[in-house]
C-alpha positions in Angstrom: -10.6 16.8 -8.8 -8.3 17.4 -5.8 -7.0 14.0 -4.4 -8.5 15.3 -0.9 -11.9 14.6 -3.1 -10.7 11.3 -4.2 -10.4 9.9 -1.1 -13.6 11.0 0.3 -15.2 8.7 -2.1 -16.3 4.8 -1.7 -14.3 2.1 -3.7 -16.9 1.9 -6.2 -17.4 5.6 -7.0 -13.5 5.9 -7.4 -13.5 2.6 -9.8 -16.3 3.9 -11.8 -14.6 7.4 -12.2 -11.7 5.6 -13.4 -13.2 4.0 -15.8 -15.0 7.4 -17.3 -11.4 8.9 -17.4 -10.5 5.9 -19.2 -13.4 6.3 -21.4 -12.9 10.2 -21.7 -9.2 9.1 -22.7 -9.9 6.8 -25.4 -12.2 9.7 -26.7 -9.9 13.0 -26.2 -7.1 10.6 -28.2 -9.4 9.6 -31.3 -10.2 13.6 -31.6 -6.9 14.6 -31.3 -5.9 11.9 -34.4 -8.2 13.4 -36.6 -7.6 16.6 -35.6 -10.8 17.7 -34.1 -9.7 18.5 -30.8 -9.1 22.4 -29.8 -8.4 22.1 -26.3 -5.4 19.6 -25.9 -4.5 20.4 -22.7 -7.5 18.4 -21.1 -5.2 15.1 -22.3 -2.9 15.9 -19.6 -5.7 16.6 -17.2 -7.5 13.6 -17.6 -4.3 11.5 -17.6 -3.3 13.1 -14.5 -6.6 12.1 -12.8 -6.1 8.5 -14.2 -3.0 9.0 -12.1 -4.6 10.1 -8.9 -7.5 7.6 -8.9 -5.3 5.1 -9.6 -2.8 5.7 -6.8 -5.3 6.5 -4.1 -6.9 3.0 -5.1 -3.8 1.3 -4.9 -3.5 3.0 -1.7 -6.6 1.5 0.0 -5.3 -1.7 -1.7 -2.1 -1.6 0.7 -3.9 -0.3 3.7 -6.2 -3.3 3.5 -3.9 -5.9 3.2 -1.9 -4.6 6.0 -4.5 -4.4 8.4 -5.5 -8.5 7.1 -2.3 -9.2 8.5 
């Protein structure tokens, strides 16, 4: 997902998808322990999107407490 995407989306949609990739995380990292994970690359693509939602988040985080001022 393209971070133009992200920030297209509501508050809730964007905490909810974070906590899926959190979720698909936690998931990826138990296969990948017992060795039942072909495709490791997606480990850096989820954590990457972790990465996006979280900063675009953060982001609407500052923009709102700047405009309360």
């Amino acid at each position: 997902m393209h971070p133009s995407e992200i920030r297209n989306l509501s508050l809730t949609e964007m905490a909810r998808r974070l906590d899926e990739a959190h979720h698909e995380l936690f998931n990826l990292r138990f296969q990948y322990a017992t060795g039942q994970l072909k495709n490791t690359a997606r480990l850096s693509a989820v954590k990457r999107e972790i990465a996006q939602l979280r900063t675009i988040l953060r982001e609407h985080e500052l923009t709102a407490a700047g405009q309360g001022e």
